[in-house]
N, C-alpha and C positions, 0 to 999 in steps of 0.2 A: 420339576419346573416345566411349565408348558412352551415350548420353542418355539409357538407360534408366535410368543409374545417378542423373541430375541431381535433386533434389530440385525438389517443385512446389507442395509448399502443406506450411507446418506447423501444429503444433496444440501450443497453449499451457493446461494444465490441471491442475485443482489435484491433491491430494495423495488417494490413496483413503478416506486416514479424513477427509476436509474434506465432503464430501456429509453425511455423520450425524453430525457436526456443527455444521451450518448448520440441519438439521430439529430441532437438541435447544435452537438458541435461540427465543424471543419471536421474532411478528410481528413485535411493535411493541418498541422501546426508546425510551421518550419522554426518559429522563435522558442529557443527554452523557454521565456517569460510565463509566453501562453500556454504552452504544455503545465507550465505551472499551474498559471490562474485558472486552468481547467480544470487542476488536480484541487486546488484550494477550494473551488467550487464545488466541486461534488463534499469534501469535508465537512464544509458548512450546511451542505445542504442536508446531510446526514446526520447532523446535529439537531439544525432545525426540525426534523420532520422527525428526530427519536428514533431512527430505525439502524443504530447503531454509536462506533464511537465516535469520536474524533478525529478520522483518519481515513486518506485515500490515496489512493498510487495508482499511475497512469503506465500502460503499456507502448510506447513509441516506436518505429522503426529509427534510428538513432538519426540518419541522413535527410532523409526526407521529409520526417515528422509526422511520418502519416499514422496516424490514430491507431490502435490494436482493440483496448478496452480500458476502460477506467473501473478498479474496485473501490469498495469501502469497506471498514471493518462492518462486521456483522458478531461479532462475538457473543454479547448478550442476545442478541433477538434470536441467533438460531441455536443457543444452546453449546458452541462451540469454542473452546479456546484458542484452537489454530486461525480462524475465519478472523485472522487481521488483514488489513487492508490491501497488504505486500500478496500475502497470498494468494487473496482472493484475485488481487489481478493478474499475476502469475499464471493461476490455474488456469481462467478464463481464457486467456491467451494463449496459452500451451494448447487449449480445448479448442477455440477458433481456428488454428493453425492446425491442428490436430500433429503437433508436435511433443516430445519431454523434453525438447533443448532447443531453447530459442537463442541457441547460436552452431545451431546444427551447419550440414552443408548445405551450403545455395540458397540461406538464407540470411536476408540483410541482418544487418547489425541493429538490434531492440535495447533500447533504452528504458530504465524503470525512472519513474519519478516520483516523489514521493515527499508530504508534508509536514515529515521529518525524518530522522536517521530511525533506520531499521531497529527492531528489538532484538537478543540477541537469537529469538527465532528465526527471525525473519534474516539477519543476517544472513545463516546459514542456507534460509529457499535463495535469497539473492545468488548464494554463493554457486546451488546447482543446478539453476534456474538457466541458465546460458546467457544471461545478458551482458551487455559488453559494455556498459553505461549505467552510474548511476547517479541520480541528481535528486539531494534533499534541501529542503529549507534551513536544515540546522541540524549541530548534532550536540550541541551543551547541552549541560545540565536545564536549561531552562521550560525546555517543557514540562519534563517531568517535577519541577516546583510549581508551576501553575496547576497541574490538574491532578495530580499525586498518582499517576500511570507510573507501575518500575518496567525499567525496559531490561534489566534482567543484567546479568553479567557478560556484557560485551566485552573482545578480545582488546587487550591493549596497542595491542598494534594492527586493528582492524584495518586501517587507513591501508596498510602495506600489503595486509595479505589481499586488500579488493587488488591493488596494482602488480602485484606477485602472479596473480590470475588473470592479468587484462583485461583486469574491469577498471574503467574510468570513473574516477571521482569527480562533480561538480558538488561542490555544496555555498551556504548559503544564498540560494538564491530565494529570494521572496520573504525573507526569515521573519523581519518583522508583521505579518502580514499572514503568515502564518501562526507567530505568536498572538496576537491580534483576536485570530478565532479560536485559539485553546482555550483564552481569558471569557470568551464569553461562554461556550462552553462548562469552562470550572464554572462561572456565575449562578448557573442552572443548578448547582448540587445535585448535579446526576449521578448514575453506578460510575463505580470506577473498580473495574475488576484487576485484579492483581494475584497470581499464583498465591503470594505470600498469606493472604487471607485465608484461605484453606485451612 
């Protein structure tokens, strides 16, 4: 086998028009609302332009609202099954900060938000992720019948173990609205990757 060929390091990163449009939001979002509608924004935008799924999570400082990063999944475009949305902002942010715990010392309290409840990967980055806050659109069943994504076997008592860890729940905020742009989304008969297809 020639080992020139072996891969050594990859690189997970967002979509070319996501840079100018991170400089066209506010510093600061101090409303959940808009923390949301920023997050739903980048979603749709990433629908529209194909350069991933349907899905984006925003980095906040919890109190202030000042901006971190906004991700999007990237899963098909770059080949990656981890490059879901959670993550990618995650990392981003861990990478800006140049931190592994965005609830380390001496740093404010970061909030993830997100355009629906975590998959039960993502769960788990939420979980060691250090965020002290977390706010989705929704966690039923109804996403996953509009655009046929499985979000995997989530803990049944997820709810308790975010609070067990001092992480804050906010949810449905935005829900319909978020529903809204899954439905156009599924409309497009686009990939819809799923481990179980393998």
């Amino acid at each position: 086998m020639d080992n020139t060929a072996l891969p050594a390091r990859f690189v997970l990163d967002l979509p070319d028009w996501a840079p100018a449009e991170l400089h066209r939001l506010p510093e600061c979002l101090p409303q959940l609302e808009d923390r949301m509608a920023a997050v739903l924004r980048f979603a749709r935008l990433n629908t529209e332009r194909q350069t991933g799924g349907p899905f984006a999570a925003g980095v906040f400082e919890r109190d202030s609202g000042r901006l971190v990063v906004i991700g999007v999944n990237r899963v098909v475009p770059l080949n990656c099954s981890s490059a879901h949305a959670e993550v990618m902002a995650l990392s981003l942010a861990q990478q800006r900060l140049g931190v592994y715990d965005l609830g380390g010392p001496g740093l404010p309290a970061h909030q993830l938000v997100v355009n629906w409840s975590p998959c039960a990967m993502c769960f788990g980055a939420v979980l060691w992720s250090g965020i002290r806050s977390l706010v989705i659109a929704g966690a039923d069943p109804a996403m996953e019948a509009i655009t046929g994504f499985d979000e995997g076997p989530m803990p049944g008592e997820w709810r308790v173990e975010l609070a067990r860890r001092g992480i804050e729940l906010i949810e449905g905020m935005m829900r319909e609205e978020a529903l809204a742009d899954f439905r156009v989304f599924a409309a497009a008969n686009p990939i819809v990757y799923n481990g179980r297809q393998g």
